[in-house]
C-alpha positions in Angstrom: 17.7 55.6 -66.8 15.6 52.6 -65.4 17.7 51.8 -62.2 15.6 48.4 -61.7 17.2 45.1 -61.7 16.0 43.8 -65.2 16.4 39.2 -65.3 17.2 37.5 -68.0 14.8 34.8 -68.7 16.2 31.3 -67.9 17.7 29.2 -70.4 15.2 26.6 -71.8 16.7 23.8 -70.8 16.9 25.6 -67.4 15.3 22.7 -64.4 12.3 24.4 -62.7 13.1 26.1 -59.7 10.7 27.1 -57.2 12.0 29.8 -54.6 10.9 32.9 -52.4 9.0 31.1 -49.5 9.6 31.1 -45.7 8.6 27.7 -44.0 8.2 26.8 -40.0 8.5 23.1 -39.4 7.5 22.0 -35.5 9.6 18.5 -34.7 8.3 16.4 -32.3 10.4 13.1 -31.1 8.6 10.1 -32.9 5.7 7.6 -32.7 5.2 4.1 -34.6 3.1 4.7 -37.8 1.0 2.0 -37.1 -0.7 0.2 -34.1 1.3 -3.4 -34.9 4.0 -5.1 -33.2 6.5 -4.9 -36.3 5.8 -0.7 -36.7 6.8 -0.6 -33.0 10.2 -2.3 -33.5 11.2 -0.5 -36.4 10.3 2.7 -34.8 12.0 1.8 -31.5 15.0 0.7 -33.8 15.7 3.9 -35.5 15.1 5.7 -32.3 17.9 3.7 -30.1 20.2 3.2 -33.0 20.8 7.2 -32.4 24.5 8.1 -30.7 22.1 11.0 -29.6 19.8 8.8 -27.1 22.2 5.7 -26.4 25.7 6.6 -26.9 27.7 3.3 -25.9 30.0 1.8 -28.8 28.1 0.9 -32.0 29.6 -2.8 -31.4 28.6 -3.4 -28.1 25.1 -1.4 -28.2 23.7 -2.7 -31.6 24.1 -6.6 -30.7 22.1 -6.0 -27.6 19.3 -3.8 -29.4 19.1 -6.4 -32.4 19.6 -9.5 -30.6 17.5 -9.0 -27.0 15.6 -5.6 -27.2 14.1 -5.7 -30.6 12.9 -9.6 -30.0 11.2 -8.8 -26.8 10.2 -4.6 -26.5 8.2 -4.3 -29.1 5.4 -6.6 -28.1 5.5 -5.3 -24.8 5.8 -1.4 -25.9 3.0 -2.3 -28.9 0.2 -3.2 -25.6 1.3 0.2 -23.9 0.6 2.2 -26.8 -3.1 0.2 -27.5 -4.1 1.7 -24.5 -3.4 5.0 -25.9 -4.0 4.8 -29.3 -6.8 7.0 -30.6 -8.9 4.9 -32.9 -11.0 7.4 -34.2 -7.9 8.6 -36.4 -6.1 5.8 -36.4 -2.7 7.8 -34.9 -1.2 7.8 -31.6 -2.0 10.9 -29.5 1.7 12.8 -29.9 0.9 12.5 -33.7 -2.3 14.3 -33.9 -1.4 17.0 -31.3 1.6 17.6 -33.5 -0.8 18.0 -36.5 -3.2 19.5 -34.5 -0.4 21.7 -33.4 0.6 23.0 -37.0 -2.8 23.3 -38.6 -3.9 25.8 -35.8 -0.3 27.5 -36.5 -1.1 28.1 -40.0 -4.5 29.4 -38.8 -2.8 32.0 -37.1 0.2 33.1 -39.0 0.5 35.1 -42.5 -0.7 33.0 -45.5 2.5 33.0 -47.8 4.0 31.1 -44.7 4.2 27.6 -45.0 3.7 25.3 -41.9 4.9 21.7 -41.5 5.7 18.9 -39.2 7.7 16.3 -38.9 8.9 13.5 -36.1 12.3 12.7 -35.2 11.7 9.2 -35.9 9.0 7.5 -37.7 6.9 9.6 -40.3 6.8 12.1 -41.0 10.5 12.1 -41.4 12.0 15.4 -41.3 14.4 14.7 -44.4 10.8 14.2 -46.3 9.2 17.2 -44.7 12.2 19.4 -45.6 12.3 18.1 -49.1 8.4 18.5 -50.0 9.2 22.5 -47.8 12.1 22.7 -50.7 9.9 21.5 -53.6 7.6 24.4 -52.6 10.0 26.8 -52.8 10.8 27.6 -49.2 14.2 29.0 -49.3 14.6 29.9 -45.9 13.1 27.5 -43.0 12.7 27.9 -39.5 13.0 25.0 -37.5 10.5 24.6 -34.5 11.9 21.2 -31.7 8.9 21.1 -29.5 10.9 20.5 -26.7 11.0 23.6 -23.9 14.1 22.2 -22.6 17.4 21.5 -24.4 18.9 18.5 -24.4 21.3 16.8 -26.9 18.7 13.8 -27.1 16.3 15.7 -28.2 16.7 19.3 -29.8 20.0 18.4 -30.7 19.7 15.4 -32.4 16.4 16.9 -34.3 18.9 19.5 -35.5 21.5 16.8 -36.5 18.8 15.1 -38.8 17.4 18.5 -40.5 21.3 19.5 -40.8 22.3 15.5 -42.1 19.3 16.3 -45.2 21.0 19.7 -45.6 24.3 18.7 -46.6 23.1 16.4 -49.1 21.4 19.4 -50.9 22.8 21.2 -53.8 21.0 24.6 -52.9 20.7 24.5 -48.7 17.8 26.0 -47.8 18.6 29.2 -44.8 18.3 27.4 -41.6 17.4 28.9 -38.4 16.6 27.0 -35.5 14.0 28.2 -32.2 16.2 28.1 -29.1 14.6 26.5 -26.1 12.0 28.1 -24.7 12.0 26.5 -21.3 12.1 29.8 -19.4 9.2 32.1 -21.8 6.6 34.1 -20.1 4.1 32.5 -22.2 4.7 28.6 -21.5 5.2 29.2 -18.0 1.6 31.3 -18.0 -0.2 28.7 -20.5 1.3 26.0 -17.6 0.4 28.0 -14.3 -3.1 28.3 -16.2 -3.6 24.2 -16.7 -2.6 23.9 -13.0 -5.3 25.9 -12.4 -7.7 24.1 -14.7 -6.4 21.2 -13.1 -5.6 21.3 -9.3 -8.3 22.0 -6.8 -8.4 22.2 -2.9 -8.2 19.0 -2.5 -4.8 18.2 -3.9 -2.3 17.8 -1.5 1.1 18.0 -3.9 1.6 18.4 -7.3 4.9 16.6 -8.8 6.9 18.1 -11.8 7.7 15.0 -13.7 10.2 15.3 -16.3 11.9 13.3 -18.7 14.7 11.7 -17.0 18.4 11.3 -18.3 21.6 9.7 -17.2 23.7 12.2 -14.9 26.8 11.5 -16.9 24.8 14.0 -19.9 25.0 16.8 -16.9 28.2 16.1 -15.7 29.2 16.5 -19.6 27.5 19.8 -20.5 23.8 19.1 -21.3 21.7 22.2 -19.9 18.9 20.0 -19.5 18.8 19.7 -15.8 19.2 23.2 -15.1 16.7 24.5 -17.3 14.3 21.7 -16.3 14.9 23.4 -12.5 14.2 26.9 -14.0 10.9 26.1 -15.7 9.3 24.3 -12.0 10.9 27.3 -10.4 9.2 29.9 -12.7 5.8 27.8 -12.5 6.1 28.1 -8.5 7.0 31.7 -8.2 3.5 32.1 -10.9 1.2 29.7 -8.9 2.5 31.2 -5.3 3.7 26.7 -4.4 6.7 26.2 -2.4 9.0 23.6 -3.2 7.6 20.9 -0.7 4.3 21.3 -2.5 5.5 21.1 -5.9 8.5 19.0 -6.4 10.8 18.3 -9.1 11.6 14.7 -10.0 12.4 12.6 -13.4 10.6 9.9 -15.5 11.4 7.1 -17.6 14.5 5.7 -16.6 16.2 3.0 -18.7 19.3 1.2 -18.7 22.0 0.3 -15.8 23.2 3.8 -15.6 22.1 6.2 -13.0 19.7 8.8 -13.6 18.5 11.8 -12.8 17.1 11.9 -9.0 14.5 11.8 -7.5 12.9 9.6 -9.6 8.7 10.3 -10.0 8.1 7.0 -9.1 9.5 7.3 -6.0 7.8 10.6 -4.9 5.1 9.2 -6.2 5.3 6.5 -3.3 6.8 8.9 -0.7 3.8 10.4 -0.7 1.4 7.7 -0.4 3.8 7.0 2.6 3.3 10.0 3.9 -0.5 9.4 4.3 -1.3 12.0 1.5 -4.4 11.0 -0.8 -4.8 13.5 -3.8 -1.8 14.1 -5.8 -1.5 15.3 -9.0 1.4 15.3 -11.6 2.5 17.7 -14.6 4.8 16.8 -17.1 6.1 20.4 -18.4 8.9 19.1 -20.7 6.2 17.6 -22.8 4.1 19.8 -25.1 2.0 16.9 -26.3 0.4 14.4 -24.5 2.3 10.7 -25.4 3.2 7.2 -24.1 5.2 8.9 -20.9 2.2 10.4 -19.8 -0.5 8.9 -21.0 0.4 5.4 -20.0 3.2 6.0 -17.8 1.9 8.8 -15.6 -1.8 8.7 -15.8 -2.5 4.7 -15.7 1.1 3.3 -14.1 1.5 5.4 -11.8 -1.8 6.9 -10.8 -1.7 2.4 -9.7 1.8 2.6 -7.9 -0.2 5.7 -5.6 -3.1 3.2 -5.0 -0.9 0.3 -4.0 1.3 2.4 -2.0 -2.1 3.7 -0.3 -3.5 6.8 -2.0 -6.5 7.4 -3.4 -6.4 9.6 -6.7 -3.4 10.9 -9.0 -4.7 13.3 -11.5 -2.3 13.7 -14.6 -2.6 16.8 -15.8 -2.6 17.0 -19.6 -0.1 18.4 -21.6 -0.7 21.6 -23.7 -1.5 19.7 -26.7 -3.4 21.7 -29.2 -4.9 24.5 -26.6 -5.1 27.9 -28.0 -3.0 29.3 -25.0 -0.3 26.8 -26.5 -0.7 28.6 -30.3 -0.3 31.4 -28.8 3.2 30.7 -27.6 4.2 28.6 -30.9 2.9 32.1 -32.5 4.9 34.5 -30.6 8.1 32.4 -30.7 7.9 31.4 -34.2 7.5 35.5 -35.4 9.9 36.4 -32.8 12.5 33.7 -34.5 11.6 34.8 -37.8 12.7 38.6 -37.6 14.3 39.8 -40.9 12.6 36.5 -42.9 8.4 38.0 -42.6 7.5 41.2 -44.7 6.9 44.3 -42.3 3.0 44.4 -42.7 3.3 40.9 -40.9 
């Protein structure tokens, strides 16, 4: 007797459904789709309307963001991005590494995978990217937050918005999510390799500029901090630096609250104080070059060392689309997907 599983055709008036598929989406944070002064403020809307990234009370916070921050960032945040933009595609630089990013993925990984990506805020958004993953008949999606270090701002509220599209779904897609990656052999060796690309004889320190974040998100749990710590440890101990040559500080500070300490800024003059000339500055919690570093580190800074007295601050870019990046996406991505890719993968 013919032990096989034998389907009954569907019903006529049976809607198509299309099923089978794996997909891996990468999430970056966000960019504004468009180099103008209105794209800006409705991208810098959505971004610090989430309780994720600015959690005071809806009725104090929104009043302030619609009524003083939204009339007067934007124009100031549009200027920081034209010196950044990339006019030959028309895209700021986080969104074609993040494209960049997932076409050489594809490249790499079995063809009856799908690859997508999607930003946190702005397009594309990852309720459209999951829905058009859906339509092509992934049922099972791996979600990729291109963010080494957790941190409820960022991974976490990623999640929340693939999770928020899920709910609404009649058939949920399997979800899995990559955990953070801050402490892999491979982004710590594709990092140690860029400081060697990137550092010569002549640099005196090299500053591990993160991301800052207000202490109260420590003090509450976040794991940020600490894994932030473990990643400039790790890149040390590879490199053979000591912790006066390489120190760890924090970025980007905004609002009254206080932040994570020491801020770059500040070692950034320190040093200039301390009569040193060549410094250079890595940005490891970023995968993808962006405003922070592009703007922040590599033209704002590189001009608070030279007024403070130094000579040279070389950013060093992020991993972006380099191959020795893929190659960590790659390994992550089939390690995550164990059980979902067919054996000859």
């Amino acid at each position: 007797m013919d032990m096989k599983t034998k389907l009954s055709p569907a019903p006529a008036d049976h809607p198509p459904v299309a099923f089978g598929k794996v997909g891996v989406l990468l999430i970056n944070l966000g960019t504004p789709a468009a180099l103008t002064t209105e794209a800006v403020k409705v991208y810098l809307a959505e971004f610090l309307s989430d309780r994720r990234v600015v959690d005071y009370p809806a009725v104090l916070w929104q009043p302030v963001l619609r009524g003083v921050i939204l009339n007067t960032r934007p124009a100031k945040t549009c200027a920081a991005y034209a010196k950044i933009w990339d006019q030959e595609t028309d895209e700021s630089p986080l969104r074609r590494f993040t494209r960049e990013q997932s076409e050489k993925l594809t490249a790499k990984l079995p063809e009856d995978l799908m690859v997508d990506w999607a930003m946190r805020y702005g397009v594309p958004s990852i309720p459209d990217r999951l829905s058009a993953m859906q339509k092509a008949g992934c049922d099972r999606i791996l979600l990729v937050p291109l963010y080494p270090q957790y941190s409820a701002t960022t991974t976490g509220t990623a999640c929340d918005a693939a999770y928020d599209w899920a709910m609404k779904q009649p058939w949920q897609p399997a979800l899995r999510t990559v955990p953070a990656f801050h402490d892999d052999p491979g982004l710590i060796e594709a990092l140690a390799q860029s400081c060697r690309d990137h550092v010569g004889p002549e640099t005196e320190r090299v500053i591990i500029s993160f991301h800052g974040l207000p202490q109260r998100y420590f003090r509450e749990g976040d794991p940020y901090h600490c894994q932030c710590q473990k990643t400039a440890r790790l890149m040390r101990e590879n490199l053979g630096w000591d912790e006066k040559f390489a120190p760890v500080a924090f970025q980007s500070k905004f609002g009254p609250e206080k932040w994570l300490e020491p801020s770059t800024e500040s070692l950034v003059v320190q040093a200039a104080e301390e009569g040193l000339k060549n410094i250079a500055v890595i940005t490891p919690g970023f995968v993808s070059d962006c405003i922070e570093t592009l703007e922040e580190v590599a033209m704002e800074l590189a001009e608070v060392f030279e007024e403070a007295g130094g000579e040279h601050l070389t950013a060093i870019p992020c991993l972006n689309s380099d191959d020795n990046f893929i190659d960590v996406l790659d390994n992550l991505v089939r390690r995550e997907l164990g059980g979902w890719l067919n054996s000859d993968h």
